[in-house]
VOGU-3710 file (C-alpha; in Angstrom, 3 decimals, decimal comma):
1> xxxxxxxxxx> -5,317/1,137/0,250  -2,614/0,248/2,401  -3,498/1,894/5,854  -6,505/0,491/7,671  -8,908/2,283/9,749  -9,335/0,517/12,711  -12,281/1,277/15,689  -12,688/-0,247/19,093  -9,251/-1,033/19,556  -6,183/0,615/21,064
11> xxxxxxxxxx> -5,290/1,798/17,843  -6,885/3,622/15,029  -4,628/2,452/11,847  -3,175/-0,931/11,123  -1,453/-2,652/7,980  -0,399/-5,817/6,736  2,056/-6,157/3,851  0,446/-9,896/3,667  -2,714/-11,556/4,186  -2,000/-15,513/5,649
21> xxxxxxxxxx> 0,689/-16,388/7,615  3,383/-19,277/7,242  4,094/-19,843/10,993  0,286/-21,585/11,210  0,174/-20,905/15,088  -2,409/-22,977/15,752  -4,325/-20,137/18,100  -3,962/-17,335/15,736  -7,201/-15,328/16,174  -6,777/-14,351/12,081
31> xxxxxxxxxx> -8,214/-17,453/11,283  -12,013/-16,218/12,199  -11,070/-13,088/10,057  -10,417/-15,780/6,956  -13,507/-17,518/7,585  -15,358/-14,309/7,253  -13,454/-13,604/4,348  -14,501/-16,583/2,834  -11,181/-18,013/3,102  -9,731/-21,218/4,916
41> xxxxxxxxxx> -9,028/-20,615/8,552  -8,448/-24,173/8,994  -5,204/-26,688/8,809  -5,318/-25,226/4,840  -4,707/-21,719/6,284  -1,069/-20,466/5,817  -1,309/-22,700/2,580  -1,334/-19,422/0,239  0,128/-16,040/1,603  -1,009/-13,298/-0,244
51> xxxxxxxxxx> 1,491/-10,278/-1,210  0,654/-6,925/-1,232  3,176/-6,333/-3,845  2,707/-2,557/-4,419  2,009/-1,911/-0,920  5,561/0,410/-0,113  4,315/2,523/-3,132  0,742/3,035/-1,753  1,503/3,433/1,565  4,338/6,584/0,624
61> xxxxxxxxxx> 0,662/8,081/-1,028  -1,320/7,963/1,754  1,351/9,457/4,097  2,143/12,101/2,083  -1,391/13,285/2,275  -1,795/16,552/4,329  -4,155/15,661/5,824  -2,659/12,343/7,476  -2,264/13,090/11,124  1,052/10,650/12,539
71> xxxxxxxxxx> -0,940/9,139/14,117  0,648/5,226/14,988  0,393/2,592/13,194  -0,016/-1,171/14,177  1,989/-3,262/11,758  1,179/-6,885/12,022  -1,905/-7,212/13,708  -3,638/-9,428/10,900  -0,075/-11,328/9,765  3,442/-11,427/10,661
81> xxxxxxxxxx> 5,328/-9,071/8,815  8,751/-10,987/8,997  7,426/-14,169/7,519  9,275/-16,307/5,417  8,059/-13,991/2,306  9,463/-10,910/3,531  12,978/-12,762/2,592  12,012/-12,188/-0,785  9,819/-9,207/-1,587  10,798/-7,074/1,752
91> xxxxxxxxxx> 7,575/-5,118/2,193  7,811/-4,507/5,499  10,903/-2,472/5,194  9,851/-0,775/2,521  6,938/0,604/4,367  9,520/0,931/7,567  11,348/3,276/5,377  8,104/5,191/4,654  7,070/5,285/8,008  10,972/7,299/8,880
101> xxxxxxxxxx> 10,260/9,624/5,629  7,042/10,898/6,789  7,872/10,927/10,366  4,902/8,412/11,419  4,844/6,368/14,726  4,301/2,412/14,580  4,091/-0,540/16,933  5,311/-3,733/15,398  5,093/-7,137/16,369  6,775/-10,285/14,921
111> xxxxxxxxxx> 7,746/-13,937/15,922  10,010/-13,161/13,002  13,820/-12,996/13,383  14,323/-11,555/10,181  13,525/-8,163/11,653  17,489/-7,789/12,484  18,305/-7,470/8,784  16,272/-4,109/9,034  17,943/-2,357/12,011  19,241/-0,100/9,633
121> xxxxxxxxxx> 16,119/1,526/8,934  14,604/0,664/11,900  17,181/3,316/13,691  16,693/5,710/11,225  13,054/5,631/11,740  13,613/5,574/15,741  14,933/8,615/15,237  12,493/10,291/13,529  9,071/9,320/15,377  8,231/6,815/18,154
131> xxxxxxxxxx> 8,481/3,245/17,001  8,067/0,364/19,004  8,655/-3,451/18,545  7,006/-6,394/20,171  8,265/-9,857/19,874  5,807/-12,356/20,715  7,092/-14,691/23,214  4,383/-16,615/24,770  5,893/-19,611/26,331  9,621/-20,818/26,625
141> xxxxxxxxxx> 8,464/-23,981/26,924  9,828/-26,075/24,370  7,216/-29,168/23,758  4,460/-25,964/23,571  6,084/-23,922/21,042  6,665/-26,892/18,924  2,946/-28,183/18,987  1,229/-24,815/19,248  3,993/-22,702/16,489  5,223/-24,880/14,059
151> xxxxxxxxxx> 6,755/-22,393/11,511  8,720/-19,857/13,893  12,205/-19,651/15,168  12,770/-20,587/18,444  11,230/-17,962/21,018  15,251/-17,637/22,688  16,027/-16,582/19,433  13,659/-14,106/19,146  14,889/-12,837/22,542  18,312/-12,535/21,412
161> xxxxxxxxxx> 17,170/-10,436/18,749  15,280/-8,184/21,143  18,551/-7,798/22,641  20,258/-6,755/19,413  17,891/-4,194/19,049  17,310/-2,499/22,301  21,362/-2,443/22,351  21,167/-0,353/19,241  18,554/2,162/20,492  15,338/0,279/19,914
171> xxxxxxxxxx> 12,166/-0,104/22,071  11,683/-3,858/22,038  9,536/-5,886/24,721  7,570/-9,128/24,717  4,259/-9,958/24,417  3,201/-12,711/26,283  0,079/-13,571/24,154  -1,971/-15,819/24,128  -1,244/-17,627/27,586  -2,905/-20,991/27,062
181> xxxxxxxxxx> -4,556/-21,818/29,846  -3,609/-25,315/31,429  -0,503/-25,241/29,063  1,575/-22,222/29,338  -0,198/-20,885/32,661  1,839/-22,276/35,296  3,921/-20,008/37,983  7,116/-21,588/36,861  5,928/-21,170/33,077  5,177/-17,668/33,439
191> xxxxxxxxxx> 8,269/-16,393/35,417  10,695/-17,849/33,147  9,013/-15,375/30,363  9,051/-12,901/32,221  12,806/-13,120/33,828  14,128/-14,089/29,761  12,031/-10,788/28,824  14,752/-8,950/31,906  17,198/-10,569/30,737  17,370/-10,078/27,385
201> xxxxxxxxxx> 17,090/-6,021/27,755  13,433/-5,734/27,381  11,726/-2,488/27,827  7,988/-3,432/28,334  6,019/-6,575/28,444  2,403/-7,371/28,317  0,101/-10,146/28,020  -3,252/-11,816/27,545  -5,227/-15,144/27,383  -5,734/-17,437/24,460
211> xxxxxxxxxx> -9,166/-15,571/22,534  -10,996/-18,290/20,805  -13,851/-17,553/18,281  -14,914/-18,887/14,466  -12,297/-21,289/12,438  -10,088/-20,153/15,369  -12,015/-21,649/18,023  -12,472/-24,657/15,949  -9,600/-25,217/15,059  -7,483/-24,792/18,566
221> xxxxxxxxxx> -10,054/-27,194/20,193  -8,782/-30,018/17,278  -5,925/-29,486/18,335  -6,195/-29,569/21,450  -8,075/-33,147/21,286  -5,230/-34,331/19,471  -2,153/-32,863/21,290  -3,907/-32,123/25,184  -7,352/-34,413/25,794  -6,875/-33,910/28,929
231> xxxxxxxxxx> -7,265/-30,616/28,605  -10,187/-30,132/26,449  -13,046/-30,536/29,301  -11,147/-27,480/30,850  -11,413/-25,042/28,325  -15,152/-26,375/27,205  -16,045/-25,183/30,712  -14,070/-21,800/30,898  -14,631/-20,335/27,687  -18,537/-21,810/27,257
241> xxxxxxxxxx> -19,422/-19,849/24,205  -17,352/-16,649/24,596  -14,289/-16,202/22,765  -12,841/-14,605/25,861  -12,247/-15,557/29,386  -14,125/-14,064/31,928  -13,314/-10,871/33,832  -11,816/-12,429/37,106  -9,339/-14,860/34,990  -8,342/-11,610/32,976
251> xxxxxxxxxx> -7,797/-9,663/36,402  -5,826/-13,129/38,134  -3,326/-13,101/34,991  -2,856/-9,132/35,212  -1,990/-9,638/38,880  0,446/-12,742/38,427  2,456/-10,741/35,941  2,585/-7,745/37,860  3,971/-9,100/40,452  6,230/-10,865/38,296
261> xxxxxxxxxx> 7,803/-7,781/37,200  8,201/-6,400/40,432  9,975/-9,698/40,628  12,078/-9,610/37,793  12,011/-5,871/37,108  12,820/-4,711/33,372  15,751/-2,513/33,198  15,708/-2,107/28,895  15,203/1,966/28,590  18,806/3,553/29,036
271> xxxxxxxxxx> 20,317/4,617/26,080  17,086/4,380/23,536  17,239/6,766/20,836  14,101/8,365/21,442  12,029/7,003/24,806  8,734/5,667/24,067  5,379/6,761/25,074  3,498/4,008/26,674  3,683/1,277/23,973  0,037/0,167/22,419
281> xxxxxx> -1,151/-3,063/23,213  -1,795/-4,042/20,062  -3,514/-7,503/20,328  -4,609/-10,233/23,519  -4,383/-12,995/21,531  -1,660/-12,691/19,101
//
């Protein structure tokens, strides 16, 4: 099986040409999932990164099924799909290229710049069905990406590759997620997202808090003791626990980047090959 159903979310169908993830974000929210799984979610996870090596061929099955309904796809909502092992085996586009052949819309979202290498078929399959990529940009701030996402490429090069694809037709926006709070929360901290996400040609942006629950909640509050003391008392007292903040720090942080758009308004849609419905929001705390 390569397409997952998927219930209380904002989509129905996901997939994941990997399971465990090389970057090691030290928030990632999959870590509870391993722990469930029975596997590490720890500082071992990202260790092993399994490959779905017949996944393409599966996934070209299932679509060509009558009764599959095009309905979208989240890819990457359990793993990055432009990890270092897409280099070799190249999954993802694979199942890109069976997404354009059977005319089926997908979300995608990546820290990964290896996505560029793929604008080939990502235009073809812009062309045929909505598509819509989300780079995950939570912080320009260079002393938190280092300590918080050890194995990705620089978040202004991830922008520059957003740029590279809206220019060739793509939908490509940012997703500010997870906003830590305390660490990446700060006016100036959020605004210079924001205004790199205008910049850059982005054509939506969205956000969310840090979610915190399992191996994921124990492991971001080592870390945190290690890299933030200061901060731990903080988010002992806001979270409690819940794995998510409450409903008025939820509405705050909708406000603050609302009016940060009005701000720095997003001019990204002219000239995409096909406009995009309302893109899906496909995680808070990716």
């Amino acid at each position: 099986m390569a397409l997952n159903r998927v219930r209380g979310m904002e989509f129905n169908w996901s997939l994941n040409p990997y399971m465990g993830c090389a970057h090691r974000c030290t928030f990632c929210y999959v870590r509870a999932f391993e722990e469930r799984a029975d596997r590490p979610g720890d500082a071992r996870y990202g260790d092993v990164v399994r490959v779905k090596t017949n996944v393409v061929e599966v996934l070209r099955q299932e679509l060509a099924r009558p009764s599959w309904p095009r309905e979208s796809v989240a890819v990457g909502a359990a793993t990055d799909p432009y990890q270092p092992a897409e280099g070799r085996y190249r999954l993802t586009r694979g199942c890109i290229g069976a997404f354009a052949e059977h005319r089926t819309p997908f979300d995608l979202i990546t820290r990964g710049t290896m996505i560029l290498r793929d604008l080939d078929v990502l235009v073809e399959a812009a062309r045929r069905a909505r598509i819509a990529i989300h780079f995950s940009v939570p912080t320009l701030d260079p002393e938190v990406w280092r300590r918080t996402e050890p194995g990705t490429a620089n978040p202004r090069q991830r922008l520059r590759v957003l740029t590279r694809l809206v220019e060739a037709g793509i939908a490509a926006g940012v997703a500010m997620a997870p906003i830590l709070p305390g660490i990446s929360d700060r006016p100036e901290q959020l605004a210079a997202v924001v205004r790199a996400a205008r910049d850059a040609g982005a054509t939506h942006l969205w956000s969310g808090w840090l979610h915190m629950k399992g191996a994921t909640r124990a492991y971001f509050l080592e870390h945190l003791a290690r890299e933030w003391p200061a901060e731990l008392e903080r988010y002992q007292r806001l979270y409690g626990s819940r794995a998510y903040l409450g409903a008025a720090e939820g509405r705050a942080l909708r406000e603050q980047i609302a009016a940060l758009k009005r701000r720095y308004p997003l001019r990204g849609r002219a000239g995409l090959i096909a406009p995009p419905a309302e893109p899906v929001q496909l995680m808070l705390s990716i």
